[in-house]
C-alpha positions as CSV (number, residue, x, y, z in Angstrom):
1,X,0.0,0.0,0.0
2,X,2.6,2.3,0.9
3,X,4.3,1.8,-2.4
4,X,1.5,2.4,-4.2
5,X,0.6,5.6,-2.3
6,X,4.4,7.0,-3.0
7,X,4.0,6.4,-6.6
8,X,0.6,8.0,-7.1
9,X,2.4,11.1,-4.9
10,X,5.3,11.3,-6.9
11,X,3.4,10.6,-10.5
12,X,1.2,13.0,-9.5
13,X,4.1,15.9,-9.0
14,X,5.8,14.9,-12.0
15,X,2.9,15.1,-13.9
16,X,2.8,18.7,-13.0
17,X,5.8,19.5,-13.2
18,X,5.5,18.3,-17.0
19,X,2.7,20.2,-17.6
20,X,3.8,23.4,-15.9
21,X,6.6,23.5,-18.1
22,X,5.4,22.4,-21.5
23,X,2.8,25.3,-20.6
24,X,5.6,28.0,-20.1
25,X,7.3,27.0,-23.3
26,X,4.2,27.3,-25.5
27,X,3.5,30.4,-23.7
28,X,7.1,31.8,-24.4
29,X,6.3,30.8,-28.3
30,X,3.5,33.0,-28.7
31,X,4.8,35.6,-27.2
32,X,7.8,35.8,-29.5
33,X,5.8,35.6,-32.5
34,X,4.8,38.9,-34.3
35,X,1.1,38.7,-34.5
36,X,-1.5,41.5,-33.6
37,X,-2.0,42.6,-29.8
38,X,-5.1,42.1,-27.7
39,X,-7.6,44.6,-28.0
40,X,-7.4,44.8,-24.3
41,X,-4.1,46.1,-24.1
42,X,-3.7,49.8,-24.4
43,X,-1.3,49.6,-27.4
44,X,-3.6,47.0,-28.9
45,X,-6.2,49.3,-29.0
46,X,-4.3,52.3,-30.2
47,X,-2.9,49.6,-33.0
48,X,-6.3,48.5,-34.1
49,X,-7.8,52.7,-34.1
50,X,-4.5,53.8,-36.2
51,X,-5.5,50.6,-38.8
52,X,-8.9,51.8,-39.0
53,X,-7.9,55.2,-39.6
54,X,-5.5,54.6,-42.3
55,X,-8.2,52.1,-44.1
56,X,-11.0,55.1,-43.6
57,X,-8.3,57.9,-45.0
58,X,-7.7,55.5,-48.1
């Protein structure tokens, strides 16, 4: 039993672990890429209002 209890304890951590880190790398992907901003970020919005202006002046 206590061999079984260690191993669901320690699975359990290392499966965290994993997934803690395979989460930081994909997060550290998308945040290198060049892509458009969030529209809830202040520069996203000003980026999305200065596109709009520039189609609307066109």
């Amino acid at each position: 039993m206590d061999i079984a209890l260690g191993f669901l304890t320690f699975g359990t951590l290392g499966f965290v672990a994993v997934f803690g880190y395979l989460s930081h790398r994909a997060m550290e992907e998308m945040r290198n890429q060049p892509g458009p901003k969030s529209a809830l970020s202040r520069d996203g919005a000003a980026e999305r209002r200065a596109k709009l202006q520039a189609r609307e002046s066109s």
